[in-house]
KOLTIKE-60425 format. One record per residue (C-alpha): chain; x, y, z. Coordinates in Angstrom, 3 decimals. Last residue first. Layout:
% residues N
<node voza="A" x="X" y="Y" z="Z"/>
...
% end
This chain:
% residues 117
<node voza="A" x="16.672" y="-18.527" z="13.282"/>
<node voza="A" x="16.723" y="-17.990" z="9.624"/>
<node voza="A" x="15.151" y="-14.714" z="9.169"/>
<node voza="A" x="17.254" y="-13.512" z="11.318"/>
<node voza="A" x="20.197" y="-14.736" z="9.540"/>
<node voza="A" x="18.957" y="-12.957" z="6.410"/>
<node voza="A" x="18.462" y="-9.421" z="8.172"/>
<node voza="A" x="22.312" y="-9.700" z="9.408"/>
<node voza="A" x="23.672" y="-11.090" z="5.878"/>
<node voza="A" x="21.669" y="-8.140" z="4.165"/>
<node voza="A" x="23.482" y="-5.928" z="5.967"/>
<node voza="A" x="26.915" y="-7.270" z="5.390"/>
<node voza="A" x="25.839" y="-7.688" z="1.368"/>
<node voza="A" x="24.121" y="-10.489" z="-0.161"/>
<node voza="A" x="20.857" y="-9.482" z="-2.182"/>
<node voza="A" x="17.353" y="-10.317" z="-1.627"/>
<node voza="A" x="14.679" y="-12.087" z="1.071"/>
<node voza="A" x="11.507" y="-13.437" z="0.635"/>
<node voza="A" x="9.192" y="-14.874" z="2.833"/>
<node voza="A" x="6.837" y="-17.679" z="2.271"/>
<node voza="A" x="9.122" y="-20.326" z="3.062"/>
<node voza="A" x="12.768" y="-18.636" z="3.057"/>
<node voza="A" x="13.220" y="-17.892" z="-0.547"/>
<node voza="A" x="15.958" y="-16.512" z="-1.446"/>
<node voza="A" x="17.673" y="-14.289" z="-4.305"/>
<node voza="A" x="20.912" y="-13.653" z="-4.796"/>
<node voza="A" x="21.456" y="-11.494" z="-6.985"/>
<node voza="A" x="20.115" y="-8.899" z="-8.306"/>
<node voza="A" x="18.277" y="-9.760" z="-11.942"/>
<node voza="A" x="20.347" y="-7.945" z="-14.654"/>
<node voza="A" x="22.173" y="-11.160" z="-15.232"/>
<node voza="A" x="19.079" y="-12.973" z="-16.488"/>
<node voza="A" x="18.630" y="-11.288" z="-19.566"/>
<node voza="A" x="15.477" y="-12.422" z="-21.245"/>
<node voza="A" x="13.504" y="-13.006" z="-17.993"/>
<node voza="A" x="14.852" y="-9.621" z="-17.165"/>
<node voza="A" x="13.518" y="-7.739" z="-20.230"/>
<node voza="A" x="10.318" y="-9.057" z="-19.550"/>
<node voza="A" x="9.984" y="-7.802" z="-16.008"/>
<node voza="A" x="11.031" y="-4.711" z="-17.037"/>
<node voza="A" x="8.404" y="-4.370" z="-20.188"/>
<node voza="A" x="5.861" y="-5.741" z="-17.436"/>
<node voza="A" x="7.138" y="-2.416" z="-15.132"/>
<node voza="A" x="7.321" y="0.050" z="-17.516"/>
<node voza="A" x="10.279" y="0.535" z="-20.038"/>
<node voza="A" x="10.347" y="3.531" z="-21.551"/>
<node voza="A" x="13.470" y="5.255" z="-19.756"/>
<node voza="A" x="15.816" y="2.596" z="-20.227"/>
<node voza="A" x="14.793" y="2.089" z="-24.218"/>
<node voza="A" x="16.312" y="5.746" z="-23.931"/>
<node voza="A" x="18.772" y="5.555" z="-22.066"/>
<node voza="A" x="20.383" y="2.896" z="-24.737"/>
<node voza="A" x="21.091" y="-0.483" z="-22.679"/>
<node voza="A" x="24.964" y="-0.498" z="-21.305"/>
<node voza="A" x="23.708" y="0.164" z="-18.122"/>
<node voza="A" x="21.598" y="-2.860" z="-17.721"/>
<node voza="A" x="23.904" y="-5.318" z="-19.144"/>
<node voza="A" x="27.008" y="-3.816" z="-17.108"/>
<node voza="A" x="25.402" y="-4.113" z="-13.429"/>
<node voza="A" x="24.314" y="-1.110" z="-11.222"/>
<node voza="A" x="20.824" y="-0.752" z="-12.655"/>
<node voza="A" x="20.582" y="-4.840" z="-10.891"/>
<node voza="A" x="16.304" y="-5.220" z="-11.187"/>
<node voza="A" x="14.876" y="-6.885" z="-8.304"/>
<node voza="A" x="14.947" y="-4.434" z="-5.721"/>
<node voza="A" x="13.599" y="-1.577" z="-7.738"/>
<node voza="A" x="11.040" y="-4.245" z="-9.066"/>
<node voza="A" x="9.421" y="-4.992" z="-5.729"/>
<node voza="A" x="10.128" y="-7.932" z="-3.543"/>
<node voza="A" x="7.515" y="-10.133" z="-3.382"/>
<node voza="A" x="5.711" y="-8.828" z="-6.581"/>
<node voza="A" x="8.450" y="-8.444" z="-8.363"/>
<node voza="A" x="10.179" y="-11.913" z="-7.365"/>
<node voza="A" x="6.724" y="-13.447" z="-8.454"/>
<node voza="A" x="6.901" y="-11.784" z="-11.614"/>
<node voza="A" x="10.653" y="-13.102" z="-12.493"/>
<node voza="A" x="9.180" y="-16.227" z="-12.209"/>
<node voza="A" x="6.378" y="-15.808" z="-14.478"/>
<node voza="A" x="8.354" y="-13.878" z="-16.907"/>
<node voza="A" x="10.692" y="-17.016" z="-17.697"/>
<node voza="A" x="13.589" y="-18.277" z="-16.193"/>
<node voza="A" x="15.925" y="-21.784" z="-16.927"/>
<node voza="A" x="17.488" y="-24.472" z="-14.949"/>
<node voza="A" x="20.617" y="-24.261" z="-16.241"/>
<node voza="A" x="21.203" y="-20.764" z="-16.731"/>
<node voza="A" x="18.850" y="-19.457" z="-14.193"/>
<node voza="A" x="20.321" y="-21.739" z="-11.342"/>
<node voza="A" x="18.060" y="-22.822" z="-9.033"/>
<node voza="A" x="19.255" y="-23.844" z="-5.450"/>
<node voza="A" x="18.432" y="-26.168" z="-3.145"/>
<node voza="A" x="19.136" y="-25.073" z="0.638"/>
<node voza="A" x="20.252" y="-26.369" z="4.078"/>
<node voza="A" x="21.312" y="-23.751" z="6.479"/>
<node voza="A" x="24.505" y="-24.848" z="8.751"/>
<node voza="A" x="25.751" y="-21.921" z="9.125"/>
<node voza="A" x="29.313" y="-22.422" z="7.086"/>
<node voza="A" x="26.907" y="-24.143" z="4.100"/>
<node voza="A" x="24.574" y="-20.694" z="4.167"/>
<node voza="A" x="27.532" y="-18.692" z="4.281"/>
<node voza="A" x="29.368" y="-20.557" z="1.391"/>
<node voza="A" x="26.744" y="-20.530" z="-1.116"/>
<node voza="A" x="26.343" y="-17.137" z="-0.237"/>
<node voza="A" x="30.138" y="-16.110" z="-0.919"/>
<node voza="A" x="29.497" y="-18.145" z="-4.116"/>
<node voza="A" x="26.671" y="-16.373" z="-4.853"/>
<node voza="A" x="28.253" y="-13.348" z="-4.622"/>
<node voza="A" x="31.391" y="-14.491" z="-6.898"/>
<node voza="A" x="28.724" y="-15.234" z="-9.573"/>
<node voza="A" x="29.571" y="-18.746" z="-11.186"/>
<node voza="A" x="26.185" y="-20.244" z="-10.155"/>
<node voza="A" x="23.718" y="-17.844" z="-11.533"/>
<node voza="A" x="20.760" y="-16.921" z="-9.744"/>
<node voza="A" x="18.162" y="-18.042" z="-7.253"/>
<node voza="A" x="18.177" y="-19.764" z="-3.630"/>
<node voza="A" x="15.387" y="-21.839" z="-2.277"/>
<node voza="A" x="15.262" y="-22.379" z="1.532"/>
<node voza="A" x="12.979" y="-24.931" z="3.177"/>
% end
């Protein structure tokens, strides 16, 4: 079974939405906003995934933080800010079984479809 995460009006997750439906994958999907996050979760996408992966730096909530408060933030203070700010998690996120895979790019299209054969 394949679980997607993140936020259902993102234009990437629509593209994935519509890629998975155009292939033929079946999928549920968990929408932050509606169906809520909390540290746990965003824990077990760190530790599947790593939190350079998880964490969007390239998204406006994340770079509009002070640089400092940026630069003192370990790992559990990450993990924590993300559970309270859902759009600086990368999206999407799946979960193919017991494997993980993120993001929605061409390249990350071709390593997902493996995955999925």
């Amino acid at each position: 079974m394949i679980k997607i995460f993140g936020i259902k009006n993102c234009d990437t997750m629509k593209k994935a939405f519509k890629w998975m439906d155009a292939n033929g994958h079946d999928y549920t999907f968990h929408d932050y906003r509606k169906d809520g996050i909390d540290e746990e979760m965003v824990a077990e996408f760190v530790d599947a995934l790593g939190i350079d992966l998880v964490l969007n730096t390239r998204g406006t909530t994340w770079r509009k933080l002070p640089d400092d408060q940026k630069e003192s933030l370990d790992d559990a203070g990450k993990i924590k800010l993300l559970a309270e700010n859902e759009a600086m998690i990368k999206r999407p996120i799946f979960k193919i079984g017991d494997d993980w895979a993120i993001g929605f790019a061409k390249k990350d299209q071709a390593a997902l479809e493996e995955r999925l054969k």
